[in-house]
PyMOL Python script that loads the backbone (N, CA, C, O; Angstrom):
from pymol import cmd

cmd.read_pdbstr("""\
ATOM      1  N   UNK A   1       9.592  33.056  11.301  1.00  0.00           N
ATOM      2  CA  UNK A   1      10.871  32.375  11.338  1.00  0.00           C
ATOM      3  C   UNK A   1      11.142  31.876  12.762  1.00  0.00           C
ATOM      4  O   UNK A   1      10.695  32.429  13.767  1.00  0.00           O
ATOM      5  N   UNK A   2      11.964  30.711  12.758  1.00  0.00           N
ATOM      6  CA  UNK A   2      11.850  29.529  14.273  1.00  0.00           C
ATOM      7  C   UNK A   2      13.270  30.806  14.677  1.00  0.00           C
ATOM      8  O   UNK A   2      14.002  31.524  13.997  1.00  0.00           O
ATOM      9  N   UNK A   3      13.061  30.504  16.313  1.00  0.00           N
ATOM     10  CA  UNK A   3      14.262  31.651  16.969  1.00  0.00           C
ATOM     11  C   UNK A   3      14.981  30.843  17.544  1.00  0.00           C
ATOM     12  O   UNK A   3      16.212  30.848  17.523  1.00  0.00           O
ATOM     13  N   UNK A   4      14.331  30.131  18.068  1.00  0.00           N
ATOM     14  CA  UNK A   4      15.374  28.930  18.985  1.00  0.00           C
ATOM     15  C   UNK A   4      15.910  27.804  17.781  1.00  0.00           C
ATOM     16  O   UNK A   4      15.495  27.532  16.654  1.00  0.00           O
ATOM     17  N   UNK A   5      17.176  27.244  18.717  1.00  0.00           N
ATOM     18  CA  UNK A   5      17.629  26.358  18.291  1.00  0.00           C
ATOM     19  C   UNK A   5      16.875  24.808  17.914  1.00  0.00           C
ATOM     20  O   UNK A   5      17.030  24.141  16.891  1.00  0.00           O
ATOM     21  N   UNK A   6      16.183  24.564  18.882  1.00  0.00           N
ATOM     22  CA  UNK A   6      15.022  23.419  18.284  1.00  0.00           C
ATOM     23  C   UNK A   6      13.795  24.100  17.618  1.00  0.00           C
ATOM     24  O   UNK A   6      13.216  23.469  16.734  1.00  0.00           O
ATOM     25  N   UNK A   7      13.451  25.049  17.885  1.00  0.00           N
ATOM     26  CA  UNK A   7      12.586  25.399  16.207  1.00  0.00           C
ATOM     27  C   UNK A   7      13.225  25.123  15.215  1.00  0.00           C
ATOM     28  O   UNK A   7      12.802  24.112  14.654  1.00  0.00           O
ATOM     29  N   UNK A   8      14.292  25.712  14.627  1.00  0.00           N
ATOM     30  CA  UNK A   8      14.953  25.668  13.058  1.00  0.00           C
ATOM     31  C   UNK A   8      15.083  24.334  13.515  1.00  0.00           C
ATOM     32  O   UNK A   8      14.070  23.841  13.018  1.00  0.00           O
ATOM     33  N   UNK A   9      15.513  23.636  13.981  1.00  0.00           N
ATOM     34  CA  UNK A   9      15.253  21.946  13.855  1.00  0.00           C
ATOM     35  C   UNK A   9      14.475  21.360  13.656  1.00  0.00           C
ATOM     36  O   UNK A   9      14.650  20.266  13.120  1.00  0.00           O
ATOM     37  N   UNK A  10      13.233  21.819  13.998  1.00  0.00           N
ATOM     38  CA  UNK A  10      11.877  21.127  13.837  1.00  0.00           C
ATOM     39  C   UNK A  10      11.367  21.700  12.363  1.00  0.00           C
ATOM     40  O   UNK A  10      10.956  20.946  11.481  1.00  0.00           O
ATOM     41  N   UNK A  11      11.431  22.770  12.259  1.00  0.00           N
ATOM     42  CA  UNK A  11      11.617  22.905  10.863  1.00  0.00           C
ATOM     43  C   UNK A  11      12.229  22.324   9.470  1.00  0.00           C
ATOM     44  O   UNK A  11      11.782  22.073   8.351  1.00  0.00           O
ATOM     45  N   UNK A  12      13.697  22.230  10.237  1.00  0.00           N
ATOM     46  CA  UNK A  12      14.044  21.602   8.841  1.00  0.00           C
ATOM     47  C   UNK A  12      13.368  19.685   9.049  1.00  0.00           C
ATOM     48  O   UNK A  12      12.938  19.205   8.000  1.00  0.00           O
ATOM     49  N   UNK A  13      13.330  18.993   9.989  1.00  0.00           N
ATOM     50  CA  UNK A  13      12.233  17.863  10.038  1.00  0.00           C
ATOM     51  C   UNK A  13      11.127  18.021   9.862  1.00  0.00           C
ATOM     52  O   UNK A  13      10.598  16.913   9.772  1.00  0.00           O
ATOM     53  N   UNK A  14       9.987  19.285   9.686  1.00  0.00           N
ATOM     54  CA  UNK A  14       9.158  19.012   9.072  1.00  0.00           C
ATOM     55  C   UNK A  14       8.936  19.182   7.504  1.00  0.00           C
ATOM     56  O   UNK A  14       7.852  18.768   7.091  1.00  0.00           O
ATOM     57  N   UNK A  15       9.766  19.704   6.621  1.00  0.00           N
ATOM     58  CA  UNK A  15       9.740  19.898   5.560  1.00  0.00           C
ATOM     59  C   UNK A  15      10.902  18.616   4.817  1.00  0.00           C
ATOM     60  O   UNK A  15      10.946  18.465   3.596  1.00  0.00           O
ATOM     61  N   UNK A  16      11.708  17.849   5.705  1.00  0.00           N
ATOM     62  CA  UNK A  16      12.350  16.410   5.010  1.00  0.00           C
ATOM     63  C   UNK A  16      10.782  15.822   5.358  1.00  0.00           C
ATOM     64  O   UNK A  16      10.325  15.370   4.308  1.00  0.00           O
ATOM     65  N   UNK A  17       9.965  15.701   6.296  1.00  0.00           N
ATOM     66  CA  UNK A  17       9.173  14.829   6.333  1.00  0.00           C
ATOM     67  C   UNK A  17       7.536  14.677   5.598  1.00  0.00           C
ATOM     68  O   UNK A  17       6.647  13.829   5.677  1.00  0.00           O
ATOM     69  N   UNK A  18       7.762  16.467   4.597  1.00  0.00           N
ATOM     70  CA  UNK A  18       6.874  16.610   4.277  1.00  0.00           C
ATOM     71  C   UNK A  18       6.792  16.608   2.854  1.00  0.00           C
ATOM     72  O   UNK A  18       5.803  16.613   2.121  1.00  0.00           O
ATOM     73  N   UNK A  19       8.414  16.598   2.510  1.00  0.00           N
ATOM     74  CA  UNK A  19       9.136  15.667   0.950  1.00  0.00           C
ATOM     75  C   UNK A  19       8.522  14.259   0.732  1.00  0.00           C
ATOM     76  O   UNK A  19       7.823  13.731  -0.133  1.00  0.00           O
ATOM     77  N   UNK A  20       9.067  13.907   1.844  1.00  0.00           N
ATOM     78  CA  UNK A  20       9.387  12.100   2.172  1.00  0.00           C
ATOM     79  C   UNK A  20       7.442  11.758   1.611  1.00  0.00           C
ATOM     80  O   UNK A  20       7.083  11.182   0.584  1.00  0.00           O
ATOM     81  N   UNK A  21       6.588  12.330   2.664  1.00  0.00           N
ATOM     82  CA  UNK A  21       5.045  12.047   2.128  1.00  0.00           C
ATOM     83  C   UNK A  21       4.704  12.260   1.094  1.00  0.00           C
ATOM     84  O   UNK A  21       4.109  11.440   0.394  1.00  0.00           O
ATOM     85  N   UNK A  22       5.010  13.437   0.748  1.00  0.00           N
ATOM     86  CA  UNK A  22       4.459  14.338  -1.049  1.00  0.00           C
ATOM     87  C   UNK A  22       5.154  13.110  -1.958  1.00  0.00           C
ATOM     88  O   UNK A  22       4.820  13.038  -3.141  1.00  0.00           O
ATOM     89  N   UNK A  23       5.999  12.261  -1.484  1.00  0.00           N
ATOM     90  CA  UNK A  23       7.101  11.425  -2.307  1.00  0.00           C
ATOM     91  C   UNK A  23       5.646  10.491  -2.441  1.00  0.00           C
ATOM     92  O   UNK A  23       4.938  10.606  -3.442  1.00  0.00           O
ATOM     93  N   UNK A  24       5.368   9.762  -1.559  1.00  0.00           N
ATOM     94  CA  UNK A  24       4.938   8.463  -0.919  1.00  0.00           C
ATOM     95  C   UNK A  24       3.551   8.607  -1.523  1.00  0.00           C
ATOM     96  O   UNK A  24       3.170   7.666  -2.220  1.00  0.00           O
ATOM     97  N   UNK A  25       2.516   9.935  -1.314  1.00  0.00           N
ATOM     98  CA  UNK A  25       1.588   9.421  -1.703  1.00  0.00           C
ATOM     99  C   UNK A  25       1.196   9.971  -3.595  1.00  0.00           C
ATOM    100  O   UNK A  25       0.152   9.890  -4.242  1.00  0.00           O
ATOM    101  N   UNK A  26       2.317  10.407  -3.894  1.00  0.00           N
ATOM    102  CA  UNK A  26       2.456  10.707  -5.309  1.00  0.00           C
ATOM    103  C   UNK A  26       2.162   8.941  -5.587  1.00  0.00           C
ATOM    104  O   UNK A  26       1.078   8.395  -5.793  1.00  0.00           O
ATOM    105  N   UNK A  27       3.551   8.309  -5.507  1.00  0.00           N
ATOM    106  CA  UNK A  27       3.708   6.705  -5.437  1.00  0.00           C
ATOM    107  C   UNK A  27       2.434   6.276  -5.674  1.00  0.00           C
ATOM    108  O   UNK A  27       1.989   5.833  -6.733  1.00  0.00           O
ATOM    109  N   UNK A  28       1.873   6.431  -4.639  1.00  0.00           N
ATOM    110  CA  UNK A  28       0.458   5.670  -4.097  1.00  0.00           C
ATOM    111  C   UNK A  28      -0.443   6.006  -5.337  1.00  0.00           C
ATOM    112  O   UNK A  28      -1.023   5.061  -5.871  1.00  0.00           O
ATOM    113  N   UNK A  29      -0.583   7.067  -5.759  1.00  0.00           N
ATOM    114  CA  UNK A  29      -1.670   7.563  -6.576  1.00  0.00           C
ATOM    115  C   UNK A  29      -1.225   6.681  -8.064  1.00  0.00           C
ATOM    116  O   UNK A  29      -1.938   5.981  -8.782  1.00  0.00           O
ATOM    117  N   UNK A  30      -0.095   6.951  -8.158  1.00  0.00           N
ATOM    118  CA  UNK A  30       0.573   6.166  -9.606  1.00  0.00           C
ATOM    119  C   UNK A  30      -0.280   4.977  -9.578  1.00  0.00           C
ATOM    120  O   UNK A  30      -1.204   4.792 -10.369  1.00  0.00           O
ATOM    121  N   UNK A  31       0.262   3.699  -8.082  1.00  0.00           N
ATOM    122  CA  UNK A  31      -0.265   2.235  -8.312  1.00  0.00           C
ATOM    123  C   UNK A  31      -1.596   2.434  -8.076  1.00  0.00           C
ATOM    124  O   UNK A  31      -2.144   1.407  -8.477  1.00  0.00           O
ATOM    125  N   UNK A  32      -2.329   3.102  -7.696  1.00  0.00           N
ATOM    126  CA  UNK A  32      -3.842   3.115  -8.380  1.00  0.00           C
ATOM    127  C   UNK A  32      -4.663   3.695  -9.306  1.00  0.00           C
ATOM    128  O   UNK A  32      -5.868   3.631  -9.549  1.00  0.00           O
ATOM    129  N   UNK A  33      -3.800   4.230  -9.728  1.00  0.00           N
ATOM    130  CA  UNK A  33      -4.420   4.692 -11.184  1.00  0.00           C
ATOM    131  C   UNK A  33      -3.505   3.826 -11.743  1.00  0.00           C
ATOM    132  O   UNK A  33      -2.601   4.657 -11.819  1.00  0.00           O
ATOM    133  N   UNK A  34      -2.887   2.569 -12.310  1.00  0.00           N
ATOM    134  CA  UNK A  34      -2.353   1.770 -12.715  1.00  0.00           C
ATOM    135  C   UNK A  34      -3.422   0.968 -12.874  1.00  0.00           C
ATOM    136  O   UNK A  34      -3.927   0.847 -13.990  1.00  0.00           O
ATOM    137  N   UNK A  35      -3.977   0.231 -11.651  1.00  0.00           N
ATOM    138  CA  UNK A  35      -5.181  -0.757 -11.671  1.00  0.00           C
ATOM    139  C   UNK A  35      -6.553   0.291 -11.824  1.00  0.00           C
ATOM    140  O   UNK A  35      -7.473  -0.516 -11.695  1.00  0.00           O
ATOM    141  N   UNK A  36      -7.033   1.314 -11.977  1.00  0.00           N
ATOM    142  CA  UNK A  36      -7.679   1.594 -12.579  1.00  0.00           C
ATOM    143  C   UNK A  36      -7.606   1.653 -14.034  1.00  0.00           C
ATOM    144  O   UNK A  36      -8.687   1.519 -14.608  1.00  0.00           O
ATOM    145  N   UNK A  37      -6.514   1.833 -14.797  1.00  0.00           N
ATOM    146  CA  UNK A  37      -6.067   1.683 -16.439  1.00  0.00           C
ATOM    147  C   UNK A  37      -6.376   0.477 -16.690  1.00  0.00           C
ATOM    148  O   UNK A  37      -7.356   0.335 -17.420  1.00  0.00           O
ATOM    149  N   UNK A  38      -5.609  -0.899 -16.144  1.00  0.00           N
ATOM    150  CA  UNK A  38      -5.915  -2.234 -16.092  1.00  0.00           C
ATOM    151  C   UNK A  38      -7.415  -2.262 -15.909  1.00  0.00           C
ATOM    152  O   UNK A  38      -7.771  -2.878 -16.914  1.00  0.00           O
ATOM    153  N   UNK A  39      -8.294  -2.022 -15.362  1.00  0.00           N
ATOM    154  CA  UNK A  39      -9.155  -2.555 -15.094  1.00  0.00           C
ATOM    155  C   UNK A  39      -9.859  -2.210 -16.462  1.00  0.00           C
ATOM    156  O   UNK A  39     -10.362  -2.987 -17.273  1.00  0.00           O
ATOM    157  N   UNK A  40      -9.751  -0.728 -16.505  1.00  0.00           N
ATOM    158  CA  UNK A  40     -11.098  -0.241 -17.730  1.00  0.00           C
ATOM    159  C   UNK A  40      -9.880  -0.725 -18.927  1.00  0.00           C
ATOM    160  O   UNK A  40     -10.402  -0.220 -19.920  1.00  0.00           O
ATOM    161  N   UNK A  41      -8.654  -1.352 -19.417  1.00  0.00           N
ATOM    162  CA  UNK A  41      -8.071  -1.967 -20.663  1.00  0.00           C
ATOM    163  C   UNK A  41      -9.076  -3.776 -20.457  1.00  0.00           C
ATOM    164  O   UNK A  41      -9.074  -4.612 -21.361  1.00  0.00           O
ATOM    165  N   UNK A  42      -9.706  -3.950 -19.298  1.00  0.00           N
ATOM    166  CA  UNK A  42     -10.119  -5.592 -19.125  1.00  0.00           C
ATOM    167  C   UNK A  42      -9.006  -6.416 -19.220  1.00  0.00           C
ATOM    168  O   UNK A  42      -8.915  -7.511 -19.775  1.00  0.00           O
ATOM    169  N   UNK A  43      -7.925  -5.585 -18.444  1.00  0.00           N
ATOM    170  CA  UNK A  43      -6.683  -7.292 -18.307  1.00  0.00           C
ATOM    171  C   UNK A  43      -6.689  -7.729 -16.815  1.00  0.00           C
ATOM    172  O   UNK A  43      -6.080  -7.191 -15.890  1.00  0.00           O
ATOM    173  N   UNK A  44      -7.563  -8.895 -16.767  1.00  0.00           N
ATOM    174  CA  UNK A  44      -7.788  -9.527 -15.232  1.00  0.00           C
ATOM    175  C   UNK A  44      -6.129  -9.185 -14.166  1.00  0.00           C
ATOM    176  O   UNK A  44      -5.754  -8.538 -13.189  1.00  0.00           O
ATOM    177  N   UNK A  45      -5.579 -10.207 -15.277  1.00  0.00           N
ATOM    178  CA  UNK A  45      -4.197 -10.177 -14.716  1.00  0.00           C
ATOM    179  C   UNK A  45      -3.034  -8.984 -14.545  1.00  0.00           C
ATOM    180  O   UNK A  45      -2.004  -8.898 -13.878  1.00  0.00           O
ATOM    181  N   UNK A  46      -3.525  -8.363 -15.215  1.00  0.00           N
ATOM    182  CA  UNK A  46      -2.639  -7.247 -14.571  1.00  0.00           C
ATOM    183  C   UNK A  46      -3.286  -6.125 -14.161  1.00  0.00           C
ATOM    184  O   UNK A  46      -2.551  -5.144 -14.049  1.00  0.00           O
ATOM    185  N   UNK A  47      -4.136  -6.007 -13.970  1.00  0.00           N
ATOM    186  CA  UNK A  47      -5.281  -5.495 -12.236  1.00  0.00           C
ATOM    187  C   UNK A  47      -5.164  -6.472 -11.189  1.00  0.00           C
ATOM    188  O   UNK A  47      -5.447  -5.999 -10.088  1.00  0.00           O
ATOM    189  N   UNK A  48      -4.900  -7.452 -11.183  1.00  0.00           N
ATOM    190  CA  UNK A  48      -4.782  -8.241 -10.361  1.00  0.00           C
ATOM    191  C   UNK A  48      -3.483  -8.425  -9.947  1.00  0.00           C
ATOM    192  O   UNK A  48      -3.272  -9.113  -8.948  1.00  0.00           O
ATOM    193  N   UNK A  49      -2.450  -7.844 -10.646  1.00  0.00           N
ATOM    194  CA  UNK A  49      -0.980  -7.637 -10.066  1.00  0.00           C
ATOM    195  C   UNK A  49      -0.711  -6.248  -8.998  1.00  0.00           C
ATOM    196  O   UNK A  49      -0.280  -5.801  -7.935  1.00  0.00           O
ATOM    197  N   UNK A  50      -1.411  -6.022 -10.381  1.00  0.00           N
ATOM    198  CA  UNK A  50      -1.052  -3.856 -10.020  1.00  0.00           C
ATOM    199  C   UNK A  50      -2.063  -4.059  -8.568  1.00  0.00           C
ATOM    200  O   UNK A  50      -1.633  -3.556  -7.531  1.00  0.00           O
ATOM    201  N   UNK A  51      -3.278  -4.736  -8.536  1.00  0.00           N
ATOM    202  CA  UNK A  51      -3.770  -4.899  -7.328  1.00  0.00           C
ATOM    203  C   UNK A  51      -2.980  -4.777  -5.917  1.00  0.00           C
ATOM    204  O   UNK A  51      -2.933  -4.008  -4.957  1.00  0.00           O
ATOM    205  N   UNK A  52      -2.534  -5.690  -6.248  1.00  0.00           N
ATOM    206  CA  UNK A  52      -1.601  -6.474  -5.097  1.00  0.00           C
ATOM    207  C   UNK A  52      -0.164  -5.258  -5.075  1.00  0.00           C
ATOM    208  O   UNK A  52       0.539  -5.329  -4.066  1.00  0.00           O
ATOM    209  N   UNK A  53       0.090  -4.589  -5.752  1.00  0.00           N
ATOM    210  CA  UNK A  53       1.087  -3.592  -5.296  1.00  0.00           C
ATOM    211  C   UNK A  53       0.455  -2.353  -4.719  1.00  0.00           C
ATOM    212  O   UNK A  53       0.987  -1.540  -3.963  1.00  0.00           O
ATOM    213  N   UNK A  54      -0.752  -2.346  -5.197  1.00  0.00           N
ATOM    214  CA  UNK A  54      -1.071  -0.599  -4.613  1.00  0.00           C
ATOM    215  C   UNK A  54      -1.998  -1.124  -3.002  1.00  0.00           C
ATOM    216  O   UNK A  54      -1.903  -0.565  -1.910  1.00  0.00           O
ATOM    217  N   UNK A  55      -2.795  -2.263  -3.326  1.00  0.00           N
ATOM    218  CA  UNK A  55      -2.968  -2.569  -1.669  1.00  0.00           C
ATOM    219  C   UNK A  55      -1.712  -2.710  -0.721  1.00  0.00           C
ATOM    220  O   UNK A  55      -1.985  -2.221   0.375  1.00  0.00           O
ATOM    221  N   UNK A  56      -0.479  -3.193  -0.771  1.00  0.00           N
ATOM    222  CA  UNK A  56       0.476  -2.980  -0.002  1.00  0.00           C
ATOM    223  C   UNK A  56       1.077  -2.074   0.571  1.00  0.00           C
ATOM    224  O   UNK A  56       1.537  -2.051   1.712  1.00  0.00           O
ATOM    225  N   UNK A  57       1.085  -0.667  -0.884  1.00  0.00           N
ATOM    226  CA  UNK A  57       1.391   0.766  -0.953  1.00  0.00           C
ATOM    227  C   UNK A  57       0.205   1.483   0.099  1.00  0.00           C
ATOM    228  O   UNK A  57       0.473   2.357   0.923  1.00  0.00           O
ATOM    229  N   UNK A  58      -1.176   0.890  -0.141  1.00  0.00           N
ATOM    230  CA  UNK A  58      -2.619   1.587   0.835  1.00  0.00           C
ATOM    231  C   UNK A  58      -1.993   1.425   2.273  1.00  0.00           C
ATOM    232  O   UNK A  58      -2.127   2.256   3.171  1.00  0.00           O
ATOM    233  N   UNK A  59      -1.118  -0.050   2.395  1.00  0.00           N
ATOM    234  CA  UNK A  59      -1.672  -0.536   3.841  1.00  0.00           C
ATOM    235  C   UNK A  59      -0.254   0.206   4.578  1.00  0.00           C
ATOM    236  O   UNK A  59      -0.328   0.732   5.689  1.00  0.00           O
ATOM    237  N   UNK A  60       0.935   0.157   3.834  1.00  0.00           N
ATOM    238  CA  UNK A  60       1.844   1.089   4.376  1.00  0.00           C
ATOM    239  C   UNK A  60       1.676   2.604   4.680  1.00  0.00           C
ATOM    240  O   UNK A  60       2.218   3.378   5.469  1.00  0.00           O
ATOM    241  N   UNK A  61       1.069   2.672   4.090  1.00  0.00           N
ATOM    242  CA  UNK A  61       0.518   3.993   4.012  1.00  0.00           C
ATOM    243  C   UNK A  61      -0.691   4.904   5.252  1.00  0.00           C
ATOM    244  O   UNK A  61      -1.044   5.925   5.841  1.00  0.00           O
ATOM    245  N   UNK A  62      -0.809   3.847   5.028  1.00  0.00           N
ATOM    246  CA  UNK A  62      -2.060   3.643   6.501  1.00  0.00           C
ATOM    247  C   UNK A  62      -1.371   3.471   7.584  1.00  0.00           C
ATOM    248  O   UNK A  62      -1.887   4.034   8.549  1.00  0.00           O
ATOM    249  N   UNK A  63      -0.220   2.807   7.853  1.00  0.00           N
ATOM    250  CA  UNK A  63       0.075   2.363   8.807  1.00  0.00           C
ATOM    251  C   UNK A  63       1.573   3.810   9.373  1.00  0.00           C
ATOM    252  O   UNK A  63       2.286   3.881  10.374  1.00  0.00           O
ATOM    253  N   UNK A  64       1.458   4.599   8.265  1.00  0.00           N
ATOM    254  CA  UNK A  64       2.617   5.645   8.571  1.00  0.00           C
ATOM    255  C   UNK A  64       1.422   6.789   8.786  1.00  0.00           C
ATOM    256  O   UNK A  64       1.915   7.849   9.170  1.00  0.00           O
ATOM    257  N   UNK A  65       0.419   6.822   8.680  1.00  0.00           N
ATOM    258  CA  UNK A  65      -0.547   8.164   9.062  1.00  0.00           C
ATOM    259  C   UNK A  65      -0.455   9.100   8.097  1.00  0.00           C
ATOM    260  O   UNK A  65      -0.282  10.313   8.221  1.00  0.00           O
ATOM    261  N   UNK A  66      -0.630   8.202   6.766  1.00  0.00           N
ATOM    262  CA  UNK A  66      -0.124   9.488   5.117  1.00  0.00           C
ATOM    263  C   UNK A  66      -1.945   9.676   5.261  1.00  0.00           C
ATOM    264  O   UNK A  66      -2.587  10.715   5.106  1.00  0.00           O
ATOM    265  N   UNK A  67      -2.441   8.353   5.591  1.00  0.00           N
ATOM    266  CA  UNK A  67      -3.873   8.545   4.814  1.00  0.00           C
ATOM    267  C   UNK A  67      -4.903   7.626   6.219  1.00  0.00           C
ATOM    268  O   UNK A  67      -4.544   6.886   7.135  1.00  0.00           O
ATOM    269  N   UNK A  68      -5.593   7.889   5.998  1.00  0.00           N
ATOM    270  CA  UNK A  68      -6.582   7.321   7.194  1.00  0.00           C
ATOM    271  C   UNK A  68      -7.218   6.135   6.707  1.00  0.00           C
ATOM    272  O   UNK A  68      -7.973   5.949   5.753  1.00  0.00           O
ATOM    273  N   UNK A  69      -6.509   5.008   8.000  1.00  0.00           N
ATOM    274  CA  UNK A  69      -6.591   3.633   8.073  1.00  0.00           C
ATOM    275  C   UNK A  69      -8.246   3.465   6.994  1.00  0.00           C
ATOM    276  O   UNK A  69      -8.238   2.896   5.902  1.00  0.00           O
ATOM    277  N   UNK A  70      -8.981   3.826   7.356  1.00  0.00           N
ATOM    278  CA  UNK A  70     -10.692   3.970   6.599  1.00  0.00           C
ATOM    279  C   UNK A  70     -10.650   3.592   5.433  1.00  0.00           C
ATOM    280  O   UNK A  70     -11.100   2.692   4.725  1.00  0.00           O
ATOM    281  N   UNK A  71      -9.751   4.832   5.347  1.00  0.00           N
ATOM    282  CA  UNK A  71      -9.913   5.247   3.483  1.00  0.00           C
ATOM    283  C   UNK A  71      -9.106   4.228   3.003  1.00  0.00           C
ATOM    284  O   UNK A  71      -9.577   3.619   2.043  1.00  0.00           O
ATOM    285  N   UNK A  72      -7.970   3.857   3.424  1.00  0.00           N
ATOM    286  CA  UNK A  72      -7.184   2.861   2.800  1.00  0.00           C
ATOM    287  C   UNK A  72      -8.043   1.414   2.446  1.00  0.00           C
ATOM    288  O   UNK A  72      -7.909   0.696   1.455  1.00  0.00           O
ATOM    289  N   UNK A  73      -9.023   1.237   3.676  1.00  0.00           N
ATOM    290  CA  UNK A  73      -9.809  -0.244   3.592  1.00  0.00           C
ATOM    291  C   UNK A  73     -10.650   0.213   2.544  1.00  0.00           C
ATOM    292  O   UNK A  73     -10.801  -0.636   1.666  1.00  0.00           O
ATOM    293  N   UNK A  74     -11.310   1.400   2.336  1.00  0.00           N
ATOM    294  CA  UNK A  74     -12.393   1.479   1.864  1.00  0.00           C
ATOM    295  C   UNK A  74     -11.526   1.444   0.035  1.00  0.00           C
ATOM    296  O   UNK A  74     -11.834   0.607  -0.813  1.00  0.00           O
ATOM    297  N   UNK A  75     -10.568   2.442  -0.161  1.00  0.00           N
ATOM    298  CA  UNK A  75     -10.021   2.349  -1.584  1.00  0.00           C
ATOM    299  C   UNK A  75      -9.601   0.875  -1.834  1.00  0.00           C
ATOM    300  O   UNK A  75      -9.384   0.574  -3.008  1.00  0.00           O
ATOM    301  N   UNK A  76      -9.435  -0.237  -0.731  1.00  0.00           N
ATOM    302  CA  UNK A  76      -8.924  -1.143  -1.285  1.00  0.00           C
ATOM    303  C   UNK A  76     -10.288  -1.904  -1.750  1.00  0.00           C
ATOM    304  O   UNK A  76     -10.273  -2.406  -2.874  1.00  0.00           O
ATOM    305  N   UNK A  77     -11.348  -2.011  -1.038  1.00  0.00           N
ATOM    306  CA  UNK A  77     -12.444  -2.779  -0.934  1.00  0.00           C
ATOM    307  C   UNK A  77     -12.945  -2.007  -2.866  1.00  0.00           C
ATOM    308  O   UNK A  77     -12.956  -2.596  -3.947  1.00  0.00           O
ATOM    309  N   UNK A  78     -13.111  -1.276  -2.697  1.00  0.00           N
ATOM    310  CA  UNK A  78     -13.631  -0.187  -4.379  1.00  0.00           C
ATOM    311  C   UNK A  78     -12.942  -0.848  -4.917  1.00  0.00           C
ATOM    312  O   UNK A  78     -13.550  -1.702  -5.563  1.00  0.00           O
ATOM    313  N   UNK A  79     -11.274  -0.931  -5.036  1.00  0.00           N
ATOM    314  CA  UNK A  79     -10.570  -1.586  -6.330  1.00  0.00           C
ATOM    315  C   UNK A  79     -10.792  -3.254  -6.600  1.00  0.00           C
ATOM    316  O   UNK A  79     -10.867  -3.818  -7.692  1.00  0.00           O
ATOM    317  N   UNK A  80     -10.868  -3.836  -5.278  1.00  0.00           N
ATOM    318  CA  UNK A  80     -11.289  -5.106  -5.398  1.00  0.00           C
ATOM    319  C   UNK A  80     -12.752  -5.323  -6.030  1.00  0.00           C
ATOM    320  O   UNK A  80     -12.869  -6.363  -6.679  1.00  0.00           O
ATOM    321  N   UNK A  81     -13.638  -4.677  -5.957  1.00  0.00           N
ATOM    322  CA  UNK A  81     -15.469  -4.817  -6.240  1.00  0.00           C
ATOM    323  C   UNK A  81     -14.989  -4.566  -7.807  1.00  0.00           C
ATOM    324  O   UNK A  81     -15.572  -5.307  -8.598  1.00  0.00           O
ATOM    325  N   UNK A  82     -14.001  -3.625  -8.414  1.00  0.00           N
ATOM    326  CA  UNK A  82     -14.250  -3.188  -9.654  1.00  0.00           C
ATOM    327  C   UNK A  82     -13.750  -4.655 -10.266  1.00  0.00           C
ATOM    328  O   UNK A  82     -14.543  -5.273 -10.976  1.00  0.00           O
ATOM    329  N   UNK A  83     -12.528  -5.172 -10.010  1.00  0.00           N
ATOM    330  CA  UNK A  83     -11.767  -6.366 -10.629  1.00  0.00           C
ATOM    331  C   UNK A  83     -12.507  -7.543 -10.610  1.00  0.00           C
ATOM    332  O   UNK A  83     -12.266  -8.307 -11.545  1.00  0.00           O
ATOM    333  N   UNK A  84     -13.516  -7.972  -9.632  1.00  0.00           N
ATOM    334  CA  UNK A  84     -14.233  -8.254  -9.583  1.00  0.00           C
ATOM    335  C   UNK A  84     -15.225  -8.462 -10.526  1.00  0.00           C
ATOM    336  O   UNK A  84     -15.306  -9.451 -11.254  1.00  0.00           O
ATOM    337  N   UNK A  85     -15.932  -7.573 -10.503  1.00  0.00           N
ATOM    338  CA  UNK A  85     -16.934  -7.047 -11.552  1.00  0.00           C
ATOM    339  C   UNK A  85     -16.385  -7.570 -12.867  1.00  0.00           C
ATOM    340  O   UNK A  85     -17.053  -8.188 -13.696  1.00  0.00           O
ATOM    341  N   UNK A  86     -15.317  -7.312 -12.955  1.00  0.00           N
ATOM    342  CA  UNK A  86     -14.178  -7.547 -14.574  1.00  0.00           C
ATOM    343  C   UNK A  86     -14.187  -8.707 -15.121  1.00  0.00           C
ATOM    344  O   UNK A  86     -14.273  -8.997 -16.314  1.00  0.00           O
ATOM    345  N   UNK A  87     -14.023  -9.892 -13.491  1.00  0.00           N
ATOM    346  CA  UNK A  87     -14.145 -11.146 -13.577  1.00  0.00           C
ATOM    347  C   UNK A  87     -15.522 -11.965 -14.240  1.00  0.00           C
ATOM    348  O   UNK A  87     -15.597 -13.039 -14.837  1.00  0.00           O
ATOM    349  N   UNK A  88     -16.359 -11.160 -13.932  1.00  0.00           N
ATOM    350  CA  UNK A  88     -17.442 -11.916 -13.792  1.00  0.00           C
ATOM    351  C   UNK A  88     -18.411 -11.034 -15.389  1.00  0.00           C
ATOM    352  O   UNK A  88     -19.542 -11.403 -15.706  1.00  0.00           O
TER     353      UNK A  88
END
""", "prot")
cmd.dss("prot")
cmd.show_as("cartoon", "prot")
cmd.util.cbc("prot")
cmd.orient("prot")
């Protein structure tokens, strides 16, 4: 247990901030398993929507330190190769 006065502060900010993420990359997981459903149902167009929302969700995401800049390029580059693939 925090003794000082800015411990229990930092405490209660790390557990709003550790809501706020558990929030964010729940989110995140939804819009890509969205365009993974789309993709294996074969609807170009709505993998290609849901696309475009969960890459936005990757890149915010990346850019708040939920998930490592990498992984975000690399999950986006995978969902794009699969839709892709769909296309063709």
């Amino acid at each position: 247990m925090p003794n000082s006065k800015s411990a229990k502060k930092r405490l209660r900010q790390n557990e709003t901030h550790r809501q706020r993420n558990r929030s964010t990359k729940s989110t995140l997981r939804s819009h890509l398993r969205k365009v993974t459903q789309a993709v294996e149902a074969g609807d170009v167009a709505a993998s290609e929507a849901a696309f475009r929302l969960a890459a936005e969700k990757l890149d915010r995401a990346a850019a708040r330190h939920l998930i490592h800049a990498n992984a975000a390029a690399r999950t986006k580059s995978r969902l794009s190769a699969k839709i892709k693939a769909l296309k063709a």
